[in-house]
N, C-alpha and C positions, 0 to 999 in steps of 0.2 A: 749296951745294945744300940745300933745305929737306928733302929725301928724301918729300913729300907733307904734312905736317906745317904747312905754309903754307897756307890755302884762304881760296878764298871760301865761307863758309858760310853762317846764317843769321843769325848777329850778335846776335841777341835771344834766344835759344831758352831760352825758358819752361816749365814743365807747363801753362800754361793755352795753349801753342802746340801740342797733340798730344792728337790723340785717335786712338783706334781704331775703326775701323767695320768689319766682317767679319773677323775677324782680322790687318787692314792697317793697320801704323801710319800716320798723317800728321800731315806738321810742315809748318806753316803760321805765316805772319804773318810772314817775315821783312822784315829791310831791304833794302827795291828799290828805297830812292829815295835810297843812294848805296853804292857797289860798295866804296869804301874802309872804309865802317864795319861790313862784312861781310867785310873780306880780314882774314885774322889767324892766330892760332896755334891748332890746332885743339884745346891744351890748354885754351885758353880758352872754344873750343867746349864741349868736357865737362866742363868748370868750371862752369861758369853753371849749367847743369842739375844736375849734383849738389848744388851751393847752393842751388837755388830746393827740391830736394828736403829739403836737411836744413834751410831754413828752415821749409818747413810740415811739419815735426815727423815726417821718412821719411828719416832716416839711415841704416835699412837699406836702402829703395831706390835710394839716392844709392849707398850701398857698392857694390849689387847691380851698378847701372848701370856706376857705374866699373871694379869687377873685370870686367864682362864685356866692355868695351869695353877695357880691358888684354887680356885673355884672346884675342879677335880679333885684335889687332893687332901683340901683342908692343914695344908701347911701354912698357917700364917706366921711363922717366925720366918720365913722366906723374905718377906718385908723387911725386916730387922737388917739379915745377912748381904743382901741384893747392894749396896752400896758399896760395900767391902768389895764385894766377890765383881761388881762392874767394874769398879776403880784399879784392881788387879789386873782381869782380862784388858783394857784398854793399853795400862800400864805395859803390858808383855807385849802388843800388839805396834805402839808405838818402840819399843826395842826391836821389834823384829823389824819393823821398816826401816831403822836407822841403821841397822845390821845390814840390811839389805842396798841401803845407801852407801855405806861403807865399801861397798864391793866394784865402784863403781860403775863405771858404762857411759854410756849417751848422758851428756850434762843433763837432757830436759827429764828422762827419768827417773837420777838421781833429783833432783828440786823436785819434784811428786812424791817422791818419797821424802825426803826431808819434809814437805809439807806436810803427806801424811800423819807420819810420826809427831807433829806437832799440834794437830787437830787429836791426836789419839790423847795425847799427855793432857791437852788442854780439856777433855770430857774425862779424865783418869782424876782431873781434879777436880771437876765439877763433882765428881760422884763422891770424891772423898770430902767435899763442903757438904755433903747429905747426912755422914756419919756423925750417928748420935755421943 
């Protein structure tokens, strides 16, 4: 039994997937164009987003996020998983920049990218020096 813990969710979820308009959050831009790359562990769900937050330099909001989404739910093995499942999403994130480097263009994009991608590896490792 996953006890809920299993979903289909948004697979991608970013800070640049969410905005707020009148005081209503919306999350947008997921994957709709295959159901399996959105099925998953919803640790991973709240994984992604607390990385993409402590990537662009908001590790108090990444904290913020995740105690309160502890706090709701009463999932505290979330703790445990959240190094794994950050050190992964970072990990995937630095590949896609260097993927995206790979394709060329304009020299100074590609070096952003390449930078990128090595800021992602470099916090993919930090998270995995957390792993018990």
């Amino acid at each position: 039994m996953n006890e809920g813990k299993i979903i289909d969710g948004h697979g991608d979820i970013q800070s640049r997937n969410i905005f707020i308009n009148d005081g209503k959050i919306s999350i947008f831009d997921c994957i709709e164009f295959n159901e399996a790359l959105r099925a998953g562990d919803v640790a991973e769900e709240v994984a992604f987003l607390a990385m993409d937050l402590d990537f662009l330099g908001h590790p108090d909001l990444s904290q913020a996020y995740v105690d309160r989404y502890v706090e709701k739910t009463k999932d505290y093995d979330l703790f445990r998983l959240l190094p794994f499942y950050k050190a992964y999403r970072a990990h995937v994130r630095g590949k896609v920049a260097i993927f995206n480097a790979s394709q060329g263009g304009d020299p100074r994009h590609v070096a952003s990218l390449e930078e990128e991608s090595r800021r992602y590896f470099r916090l993919a490792e930090r998270y995995a020096d957390e792993l018990e």
